[in-house]
N, C-alpha and C positions, 0 to 999 in steps of 0.2 A: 565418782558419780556413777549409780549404776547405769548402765546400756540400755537403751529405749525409755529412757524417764520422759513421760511426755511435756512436763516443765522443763527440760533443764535446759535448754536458751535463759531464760528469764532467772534459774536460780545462778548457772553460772556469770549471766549479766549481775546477778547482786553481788554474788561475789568478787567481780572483779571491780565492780563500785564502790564495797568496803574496802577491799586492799589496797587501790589506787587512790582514793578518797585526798589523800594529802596534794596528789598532783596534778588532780580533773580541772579544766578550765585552765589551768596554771600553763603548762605547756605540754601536756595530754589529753588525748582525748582515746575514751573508749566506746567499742561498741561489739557487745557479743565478744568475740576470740581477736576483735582486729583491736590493736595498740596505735595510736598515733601518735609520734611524740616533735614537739616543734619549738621552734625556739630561731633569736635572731639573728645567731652567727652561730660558724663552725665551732669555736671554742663551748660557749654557752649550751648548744646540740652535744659537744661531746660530754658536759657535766651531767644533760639532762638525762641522757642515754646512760650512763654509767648509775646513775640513781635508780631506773626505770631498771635495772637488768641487776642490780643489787636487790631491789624489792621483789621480785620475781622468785629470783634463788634464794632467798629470805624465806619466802611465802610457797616455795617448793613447787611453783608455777612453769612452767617449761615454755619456750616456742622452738616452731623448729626451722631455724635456719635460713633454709633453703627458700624456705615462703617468706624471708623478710627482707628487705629493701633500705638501704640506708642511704641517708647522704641525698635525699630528693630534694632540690631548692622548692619546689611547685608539687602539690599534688592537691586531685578531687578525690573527698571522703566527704560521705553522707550527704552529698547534695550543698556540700561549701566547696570551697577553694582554700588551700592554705597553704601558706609560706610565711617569709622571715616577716613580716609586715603584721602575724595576727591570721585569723577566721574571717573570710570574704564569702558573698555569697555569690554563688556562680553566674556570672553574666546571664547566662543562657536561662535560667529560670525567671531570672529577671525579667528577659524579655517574655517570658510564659505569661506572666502577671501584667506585664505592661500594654501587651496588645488581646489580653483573657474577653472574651466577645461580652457587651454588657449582659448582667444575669438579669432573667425576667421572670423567674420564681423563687419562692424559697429556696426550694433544693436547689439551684443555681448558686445561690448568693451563700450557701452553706457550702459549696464547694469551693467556690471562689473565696471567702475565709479561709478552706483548709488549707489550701496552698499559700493565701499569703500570709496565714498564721505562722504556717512554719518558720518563717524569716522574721518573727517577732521580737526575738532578742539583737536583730539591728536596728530597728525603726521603734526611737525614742516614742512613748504616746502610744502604740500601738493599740491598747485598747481604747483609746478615748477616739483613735480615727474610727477604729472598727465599729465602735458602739451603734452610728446611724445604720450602719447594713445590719448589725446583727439584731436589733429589734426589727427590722422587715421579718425575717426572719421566724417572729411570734407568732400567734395564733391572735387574733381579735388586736 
């Protein structure tokens, strides 16, 4: 990729979304240059990882070393929590949301969505709760 492209965050996020595509949500997660690979025991982690570092050298894709980290029971990526259990959302945002001061304008109640949008893919219904705040929201 050339040097100074001012996309290439985004073009190489696609690419690493097509190449990875078979193992996203499964027990990878990507984002930009960072890999995260998870899984619910040692054994199962070392299949995933041997897959994950075959695809790579496949795909002629490099990391370097020194920057990666194995063997973490617990770690926070992206504003989750994740270990052998699955994708958790961080206590601590939790509580962002749970004590968020009531909103008393639009642009309040559209902030307060954005953050608890974000945790949408845990909370079954999500848009049917949202739905009453986000018509306030409306004009007329």
């Amino acid at each position: 990729m050339p040097f100074g492209l001012t996309n290439a965050p985004a073009v190489f996020m696609d690419l690493m979304n097509r190449v990875c595509k078979p193992y996203l949500d499964k027990f990878m997660i990507v984002f930009i240059d960072d890999i995260l690979i998870y899984s619910k025991d040692e054994k199962e982690h070392e299949e995933h990882l041997k897959a994950i570092l075959e695809l790579l050298k496949k795909e002629e894709l490099y990391a370097k070393f020194s920057k990666c980290e194995f063997w973490i029971p617990k770690v926070q990526f992206l504003r989750h929590v994740i270990d052998s259990q699955g994708i958790h959302v961080d206590p601590a945002k939790i509580k962002s949301v749970k004590y968020w001061a009531s909103p008393k304008s639009p642009t309040e109640i559209r902030q307060f969505l954005g953050l608890a949008g974000y945790y949408r893919r845990f909370i079954e219904g999500f848009s049917n709760i949202a739905k009453p705040m986000t018509k306030l929201t409306q004009k007329n």
